[in-house]
C-alpha positions in Angstrom: -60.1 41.3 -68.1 -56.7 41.3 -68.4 -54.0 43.6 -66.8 -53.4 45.7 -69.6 -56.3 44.7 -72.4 -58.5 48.0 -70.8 -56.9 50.0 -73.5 -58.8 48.1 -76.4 -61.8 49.2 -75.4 -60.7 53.2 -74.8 -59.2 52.5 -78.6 -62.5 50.5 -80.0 -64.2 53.8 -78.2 -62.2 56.5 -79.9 -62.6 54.4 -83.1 -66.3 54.7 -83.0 -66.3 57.8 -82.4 -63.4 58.8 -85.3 -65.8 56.8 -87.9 -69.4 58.1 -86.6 -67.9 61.7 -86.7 -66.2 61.3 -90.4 -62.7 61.2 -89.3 -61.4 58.2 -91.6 -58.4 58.6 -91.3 -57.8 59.1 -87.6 -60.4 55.5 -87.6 -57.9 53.8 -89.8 -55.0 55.2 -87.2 -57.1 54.0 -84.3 -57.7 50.2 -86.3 -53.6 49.7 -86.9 -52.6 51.3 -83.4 -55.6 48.1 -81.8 -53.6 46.1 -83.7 -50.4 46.9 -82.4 -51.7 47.0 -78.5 -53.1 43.6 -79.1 -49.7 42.4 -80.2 -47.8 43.9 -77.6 -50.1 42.8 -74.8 -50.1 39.0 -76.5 -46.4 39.1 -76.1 -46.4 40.3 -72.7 -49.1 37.3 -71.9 -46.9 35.1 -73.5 -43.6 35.7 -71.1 -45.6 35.5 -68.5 -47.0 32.1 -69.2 -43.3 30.9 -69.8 -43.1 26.9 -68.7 -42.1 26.3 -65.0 -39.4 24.0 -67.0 -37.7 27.3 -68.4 -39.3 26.5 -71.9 -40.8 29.0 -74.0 -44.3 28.1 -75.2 -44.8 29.2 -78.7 -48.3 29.8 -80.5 -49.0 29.6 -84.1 -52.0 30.3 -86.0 -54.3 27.5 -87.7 -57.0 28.4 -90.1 -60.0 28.3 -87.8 -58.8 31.6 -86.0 -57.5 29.9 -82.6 -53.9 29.9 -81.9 -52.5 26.2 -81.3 -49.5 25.9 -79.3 -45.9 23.9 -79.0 -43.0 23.7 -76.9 -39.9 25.2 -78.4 
């Protein structure tokens, strides 16, 4: 596992816990702040897998769920 990616389990784990205790709206809290971690720690993955060249690599979505990259 990644460096940093430990804190989407201790979220998925307070999440479960929020929903299987009635607390919907600290769940739907918990389910935007995941969201946000996993952005964060993509972009931090992403500078650190910068090109030797100096080039940044940039990702895009396609439709089957797996980012495809390019060279900018």
């Amino acid at each position: 596992m990644a460096k940093n990616e430990w804190i989407l389990d201790v979220l998925s784990d307070l999440n479960a816990f929020a929903v299987a205790n009635g607390m919907n709206a600290l769940a739907e809290q918990l389910a935007d702040t995941s969201l946000i971690a996993a952005a964060e720690i993509a972009s931090i993955q992403d500078e650190a897998r910068a090109s030797p060249d100096g080039k940044k690599i940039q990702f895009e979505p396609n439709p089957g769920g797996f980012g495809k990259h390019r060279h900018a």
